[in-house]
C-alpha positions as CSV (number, residue, x, y, z in Angstrom):
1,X,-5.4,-16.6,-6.2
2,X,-8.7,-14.9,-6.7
3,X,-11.7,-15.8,-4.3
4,X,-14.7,-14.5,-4.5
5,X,-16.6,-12.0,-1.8
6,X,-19.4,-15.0,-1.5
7,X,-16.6,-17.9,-1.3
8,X,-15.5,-15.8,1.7
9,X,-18.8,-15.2,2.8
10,X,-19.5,-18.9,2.5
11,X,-15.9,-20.5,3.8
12,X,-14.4,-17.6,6.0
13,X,-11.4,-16.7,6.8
14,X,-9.9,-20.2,7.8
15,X,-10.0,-20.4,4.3
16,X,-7.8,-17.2,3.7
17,X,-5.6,-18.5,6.4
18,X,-4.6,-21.7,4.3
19,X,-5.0,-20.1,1.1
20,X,-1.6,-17.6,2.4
21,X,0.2,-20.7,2.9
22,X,-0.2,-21.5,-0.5
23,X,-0.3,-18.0,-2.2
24,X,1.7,-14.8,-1.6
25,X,-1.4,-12.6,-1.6
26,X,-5.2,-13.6,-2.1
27,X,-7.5,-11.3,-4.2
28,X,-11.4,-10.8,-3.2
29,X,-13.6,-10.4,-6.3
30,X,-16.6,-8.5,-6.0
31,X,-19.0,-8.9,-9.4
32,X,-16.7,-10.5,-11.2
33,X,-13.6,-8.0,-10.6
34,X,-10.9,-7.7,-8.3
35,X,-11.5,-5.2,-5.7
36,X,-9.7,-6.1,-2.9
37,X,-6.3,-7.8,-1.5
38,X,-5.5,-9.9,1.2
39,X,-1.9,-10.5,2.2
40,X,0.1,-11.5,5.3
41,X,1.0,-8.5,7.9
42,X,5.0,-9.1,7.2
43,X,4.5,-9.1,3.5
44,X,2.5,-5.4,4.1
45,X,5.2,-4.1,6.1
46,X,8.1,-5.1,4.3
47,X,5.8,-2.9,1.2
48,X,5.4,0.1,3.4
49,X,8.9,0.0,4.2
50,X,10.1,-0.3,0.5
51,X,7.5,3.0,-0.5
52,X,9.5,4.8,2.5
53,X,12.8,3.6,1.5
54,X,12.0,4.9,-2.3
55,X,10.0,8.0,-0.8
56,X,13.6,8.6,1.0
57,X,15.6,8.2,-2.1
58,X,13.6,10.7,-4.3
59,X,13.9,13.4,-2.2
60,X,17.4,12.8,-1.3
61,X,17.9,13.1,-5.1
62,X,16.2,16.3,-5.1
63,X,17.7,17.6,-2.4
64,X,21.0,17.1,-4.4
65,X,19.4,18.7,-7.4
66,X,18.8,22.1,-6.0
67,X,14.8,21.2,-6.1
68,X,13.5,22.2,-3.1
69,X,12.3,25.5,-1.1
70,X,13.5,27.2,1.9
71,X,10.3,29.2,3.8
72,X,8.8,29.8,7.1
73,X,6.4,27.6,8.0
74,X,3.5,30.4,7.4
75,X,5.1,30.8,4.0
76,X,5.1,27.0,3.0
77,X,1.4,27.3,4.4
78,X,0.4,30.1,2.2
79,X,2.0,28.6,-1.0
80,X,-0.4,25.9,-0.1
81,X,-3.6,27.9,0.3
82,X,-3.9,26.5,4.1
């Protein structure tokens, strides 16, 4: 569902409220183009938890792989330019 930044402006967020019971998510349009989402807190976290869960996964695969470094913590800095 796509509202726009004046419906919001003009309704508020009651309107976003029952809009989520309808709708997974809600997208705010600002001059005719999506620029921001709106979705409920569970849906969010079950997201974040999914990119962690993948995030987890790759580097368990590289750790397999042989693709990772063993420094000091200076080192790793330096390697960075920190």
């Amino acid at each position: 569902m796509i509202v726009t930044a004046n419906e919001l402006k003009r309704r508020g967020i009651s309107y976003i409220s029952h809009l989520l019971e309808k709708f997974e998510n809600v997208f705010i349009s600002v001059r005719g183009k999506k620029k921001y989402v709106i979705l409920r807190v569970e849906d969010y976290e079950r997201l974040k938890e999914l990119e962690l869960e993948n995030a987890i996964r790759e580097a368990e695969k590289d750790l397999k792989e042989g693709r990772y470094v063993v420094e000091t913590a200076e080192e790793h800095f330096k390697r960075l330019g920190i």
